[in-house]
N, C-alpha and C positions, 0 to 999 in steps of 0.2 A: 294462316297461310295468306300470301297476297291474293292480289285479285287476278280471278281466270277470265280470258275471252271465253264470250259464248254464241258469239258471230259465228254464223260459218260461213266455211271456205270461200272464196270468190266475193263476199260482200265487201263494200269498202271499210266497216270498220276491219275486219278481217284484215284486210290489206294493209290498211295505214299500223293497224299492232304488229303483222308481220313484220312493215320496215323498220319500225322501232326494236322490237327483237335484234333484228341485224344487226342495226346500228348499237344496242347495247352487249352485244354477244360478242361483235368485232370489233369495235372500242375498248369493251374490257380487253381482251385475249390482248390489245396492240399497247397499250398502257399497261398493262401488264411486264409485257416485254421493255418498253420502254425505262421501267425500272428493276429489271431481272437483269437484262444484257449491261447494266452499268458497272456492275460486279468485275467481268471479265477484262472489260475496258480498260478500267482500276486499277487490276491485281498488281502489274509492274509497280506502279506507283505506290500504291498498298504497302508492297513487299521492303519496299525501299524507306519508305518513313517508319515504319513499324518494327522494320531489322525481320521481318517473315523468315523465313526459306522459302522454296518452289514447291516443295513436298509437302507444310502447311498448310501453303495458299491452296493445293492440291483438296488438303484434308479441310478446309473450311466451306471448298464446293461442296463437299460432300456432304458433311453437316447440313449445309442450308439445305440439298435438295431432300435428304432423308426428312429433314422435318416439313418439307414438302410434300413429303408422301402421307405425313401423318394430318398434316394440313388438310390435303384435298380426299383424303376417304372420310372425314368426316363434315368437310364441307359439303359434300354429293349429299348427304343423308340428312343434314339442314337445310340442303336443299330441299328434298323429297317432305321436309316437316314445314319448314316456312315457307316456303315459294323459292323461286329459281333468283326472280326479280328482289326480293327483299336480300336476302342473302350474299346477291350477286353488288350491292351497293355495300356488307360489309365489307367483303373481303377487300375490294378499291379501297375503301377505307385505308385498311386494314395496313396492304403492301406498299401505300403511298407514304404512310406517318412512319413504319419502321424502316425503309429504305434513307431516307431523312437522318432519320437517327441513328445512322451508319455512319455519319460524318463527324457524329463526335465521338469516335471509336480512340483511345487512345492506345490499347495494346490490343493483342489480338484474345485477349478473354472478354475482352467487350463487342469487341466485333466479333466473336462469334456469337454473340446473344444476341446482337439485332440481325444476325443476318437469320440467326436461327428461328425469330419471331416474325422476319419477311417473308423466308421461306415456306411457313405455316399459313399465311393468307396467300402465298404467289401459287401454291399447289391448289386452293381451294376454287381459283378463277375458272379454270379449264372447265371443271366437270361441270360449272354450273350453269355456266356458260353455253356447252354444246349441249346441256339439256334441255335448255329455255329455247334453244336456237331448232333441234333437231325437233322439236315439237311442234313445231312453224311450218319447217320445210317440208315440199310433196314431196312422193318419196321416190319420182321419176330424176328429180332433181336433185337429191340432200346431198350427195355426192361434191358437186360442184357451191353447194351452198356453204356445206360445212367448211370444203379446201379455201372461201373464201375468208370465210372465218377466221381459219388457220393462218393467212397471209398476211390477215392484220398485225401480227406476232413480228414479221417485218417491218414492214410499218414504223410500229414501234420503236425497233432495233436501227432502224435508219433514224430515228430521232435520238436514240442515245448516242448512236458514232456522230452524228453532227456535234452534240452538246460535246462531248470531249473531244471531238477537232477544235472545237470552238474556244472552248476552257483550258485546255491542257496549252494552247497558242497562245494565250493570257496573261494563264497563272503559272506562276511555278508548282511545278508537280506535287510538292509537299503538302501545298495548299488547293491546287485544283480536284481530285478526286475529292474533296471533302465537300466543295461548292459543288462536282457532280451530284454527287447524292444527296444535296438538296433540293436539287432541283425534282426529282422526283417525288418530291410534294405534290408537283405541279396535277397529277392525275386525278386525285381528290376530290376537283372540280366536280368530275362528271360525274357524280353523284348525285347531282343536283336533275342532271336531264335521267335518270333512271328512274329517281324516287317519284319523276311528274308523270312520265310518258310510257312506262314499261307493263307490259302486265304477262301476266303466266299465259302458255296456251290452256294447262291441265292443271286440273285440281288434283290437291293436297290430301293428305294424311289428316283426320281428325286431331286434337291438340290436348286430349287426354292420356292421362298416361306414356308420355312421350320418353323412351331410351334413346339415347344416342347411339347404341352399339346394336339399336332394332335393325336398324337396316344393313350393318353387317352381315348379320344373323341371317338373315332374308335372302343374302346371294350367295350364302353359302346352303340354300337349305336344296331338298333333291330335286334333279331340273335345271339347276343352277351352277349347282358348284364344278361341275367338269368346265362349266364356260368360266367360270371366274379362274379356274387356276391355269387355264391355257390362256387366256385372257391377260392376267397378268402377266405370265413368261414372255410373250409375246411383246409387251410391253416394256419389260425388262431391255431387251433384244432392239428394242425398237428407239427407247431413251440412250440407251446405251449406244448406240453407233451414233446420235445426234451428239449428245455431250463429249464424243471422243473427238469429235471437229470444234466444236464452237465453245467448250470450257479455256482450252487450250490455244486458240488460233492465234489472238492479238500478241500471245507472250513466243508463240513460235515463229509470225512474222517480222517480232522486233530483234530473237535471240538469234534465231536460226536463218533468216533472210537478211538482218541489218535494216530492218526498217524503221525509223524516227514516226515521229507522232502522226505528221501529214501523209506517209507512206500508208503506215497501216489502215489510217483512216480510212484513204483511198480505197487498197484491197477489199477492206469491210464494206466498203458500202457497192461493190462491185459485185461481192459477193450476196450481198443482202437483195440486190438488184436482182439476181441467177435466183435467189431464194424464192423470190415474191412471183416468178414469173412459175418457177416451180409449185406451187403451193397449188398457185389459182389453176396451172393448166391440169394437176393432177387429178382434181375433180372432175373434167370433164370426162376423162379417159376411168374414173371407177363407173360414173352412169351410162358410161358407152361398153367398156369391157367385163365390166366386174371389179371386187373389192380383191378378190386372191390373185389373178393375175395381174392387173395392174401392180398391185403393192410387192408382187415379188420381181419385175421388172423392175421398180422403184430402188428395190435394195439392192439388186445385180449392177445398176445403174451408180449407187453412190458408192459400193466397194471399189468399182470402176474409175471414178473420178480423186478418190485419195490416195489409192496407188500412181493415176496419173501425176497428181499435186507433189507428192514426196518424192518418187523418182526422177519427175522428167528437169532437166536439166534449164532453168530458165534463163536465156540467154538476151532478152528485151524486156521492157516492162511493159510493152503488150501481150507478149506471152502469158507474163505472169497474170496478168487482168483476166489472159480467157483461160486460164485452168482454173483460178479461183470462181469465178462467173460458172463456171463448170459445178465447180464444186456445191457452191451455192442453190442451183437450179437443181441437182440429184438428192444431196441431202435431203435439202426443205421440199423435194415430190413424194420422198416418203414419208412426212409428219402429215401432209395433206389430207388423206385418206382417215385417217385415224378416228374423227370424230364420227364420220357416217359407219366406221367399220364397228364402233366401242357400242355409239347408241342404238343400233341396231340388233345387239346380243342379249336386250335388259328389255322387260314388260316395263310399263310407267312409273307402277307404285315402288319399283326400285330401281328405278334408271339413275338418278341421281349417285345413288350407292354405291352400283354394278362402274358407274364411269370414274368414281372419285376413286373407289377401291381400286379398279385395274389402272387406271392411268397414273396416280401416284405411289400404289407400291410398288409399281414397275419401274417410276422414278427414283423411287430410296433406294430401289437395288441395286439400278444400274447407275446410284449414284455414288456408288466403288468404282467403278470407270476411272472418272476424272484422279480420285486418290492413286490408283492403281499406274495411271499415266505419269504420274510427278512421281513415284518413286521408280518407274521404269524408266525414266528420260534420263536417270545419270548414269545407265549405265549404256544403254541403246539409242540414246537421243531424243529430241519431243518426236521429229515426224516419224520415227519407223514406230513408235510407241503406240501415237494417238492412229496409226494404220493397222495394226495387229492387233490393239480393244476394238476399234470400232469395226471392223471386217468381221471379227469373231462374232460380235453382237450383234449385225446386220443378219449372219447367216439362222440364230438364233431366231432371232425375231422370224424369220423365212420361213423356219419348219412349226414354228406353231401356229401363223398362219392359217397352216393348209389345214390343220387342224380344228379350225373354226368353220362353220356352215357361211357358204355364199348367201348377202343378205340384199343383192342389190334390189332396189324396188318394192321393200318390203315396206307393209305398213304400221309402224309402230305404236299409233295412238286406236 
């Protein structure tokens, strides 16, 4: 296992690993994003050079994120065996080189191999990520700490819509998504500041006799497993109303709005804008109200904001700016919460586990969604589609919620 602080609290090394934590917890999560959200940016393009269909492009979201899921329950649990920090530099690795080699895709059986093998480090960042982080954070705080975390995922996503404003204005489309997803190398780097500066808060798992399926075993054993399997659902519920906005959006504002490359671009990052502000202020409102009311305010909030976006009639393109802005800022307030709400269900020795397990096979599930959306759009359209998954799944996500114990404040280490 890497190395653990054994500072405590309030000292300054304590403080100076705390910021480095941060900075490597919300770097990854935004690099991350950075090379996940190029996907959807793409797909029009994608679908055009490659001869796709919409229902494909649909079933290859899916793909990538199911092996997402499988990616991060076992990243959690090499988390829990190697350290948060070791582990946390492969998966960067990991989603930087196969994102890359997405560009020499030339039918879509190759592209779905890399997206399938990006998908498998893009799931593994999350859990390991709010574990290294939520080990850090007090726990008057973690709230606000983690939603910060979470906002870097913006971040990101505001650096992949510049790069295709930027590319797609260039190059001809045939050729621009391929130079997008090279660029996603570019993450790689930070590898370098992790493997110097990073260290665990908690110690590890002994390195004998090591399974990789121990720590599955572990959050399902009794005590555990009522939380892992509402846990998951909840999860399900929870990806699921995300991915029914943001798998789909670029291809419904270029299909179903008429918008050109510089349009969309616009929306996106209008929206990404609504997102970031949503993320960061959600945290404050879980350490101030709690994890259950807050989050269910959150999802009555983004039901709210996509029936607004599909029905209301846009008749400026400032209108359209503040529905999206809208949309943006309710969606992304309910992912906020998520890592103080997950890391707080799991004792240490299997936090890793308990976050990779529920957060990405709640991913693989609700990563039917997106497939489910592209075969529903020809007959009902994208927007009343991507309204009627993600609202069903918002409300899911709702009632398992309540289901889980109020954890605000609690002390996890």
């Amino acid at each position: 296992m890497s190395r653990a602080v054994a500072a405590a609290p309030g000292t300054a090394e304590h403080r100076t690993a705390y910021r480095r934590a941060v900075t490597a917890s919300a770097m990854g999560w935004g690099l991350d994003g950075f090379d996940h959200t190029m996907f959807p940016l793409a797909l029009g393009a994608i679908l055009t050079t490659l001869g796709i269909s919409v229902s494909a492009g649909g079933t290859i979201s899916t793909v990538s994120l199911v092996a997402s899921a499988v990616g991060g329950m076992f990243g959690g649990v090499l988390a829990d065996r190697f350290g948060r920090a070791r582990v946390l530099m492969w998966v960067i690795i990991g989603f930087s080189v196969f994102t890359a080699l997405s560009a020499t895709a030339q039918n879509i059986e190759q592209l779905v191999v890399w997206r399938v093998l990006e998908g498998l480090f893009f799931g593994a960042e999350w859990p390991v990520g709010v574990a290294l982080l939520s080990e850090y954070a007090r726990p008057e705080r973690r709230g606000r700490v983690m939603a910060f975390m979470q906002s870097a995922y913006s971040i990101g996503w505001a650096g992949s819509t510049i790069a295709y404003f930027a590319i797609f204005n260039l190059l001809p489309q045939e050729v621009a998504w391929r130079v997008l997803f090279l660029v996603g190398l570019l993450p790689a780097a930070f590898v370098f500041f992790v493997r110097r500066n990073v260290q665990d808060r908690a110690s590890g798992a002994p390195s004998a006799g090591f399974n990789p399926l121990a720590g599955v075993r572990e959050i399902f054993r009794p005590g555990l497993r009522r939380t892992t399997i509402i846990a998951t659902t909840f999860m399900i519920g929870g990806h699921g109303n995300y991915y029914a906005v943001v798998s789909f959006l670029p291809l419904y504002l270029s299909t179903e709005r008429g918008l050109q490359v510089t349009g969309t671009a616009t929306y996106l990052l209008v929206q990404i804008v609504g997102g970031f502000i949503g993320y960061v202020s959600s945290g404050f409102f879980h350490d101030r109200f709690g994890r259950r009311p807050t989050q269910t305010v959150a999802y009555l909030l983004a039901i709210g904001s996509m029936l607004l976006f599909v029905l209301a009639p846009v008749s400026s393109t400032a209108l359209g700016y503040l529905l999206i802005f809208v949309v943006g800022l309710c969606v992304s307030g309910c992912a906020g919460g998520l890592g103080a709400i997950l890391s707080e269900q799991y004792p240490t020795d299997v936090r890793g586990s308990g976050l990779g397990f529920t957060y990405n096979v709640g991913r693989g599930i609700a990563a039917l969604g997106p497939m489910l959306i592209g075969f529903m759009a020809a007959g009902y359209g994208l927007g009343w589609s991507i309204l009627v998954v993600g609202s069903g799944l918002a409300a899911l996500a709702t009632a398992m919620l309540w289901l889980l114990p109020e954890t605000r404040g609690k002390d996890i280490l």
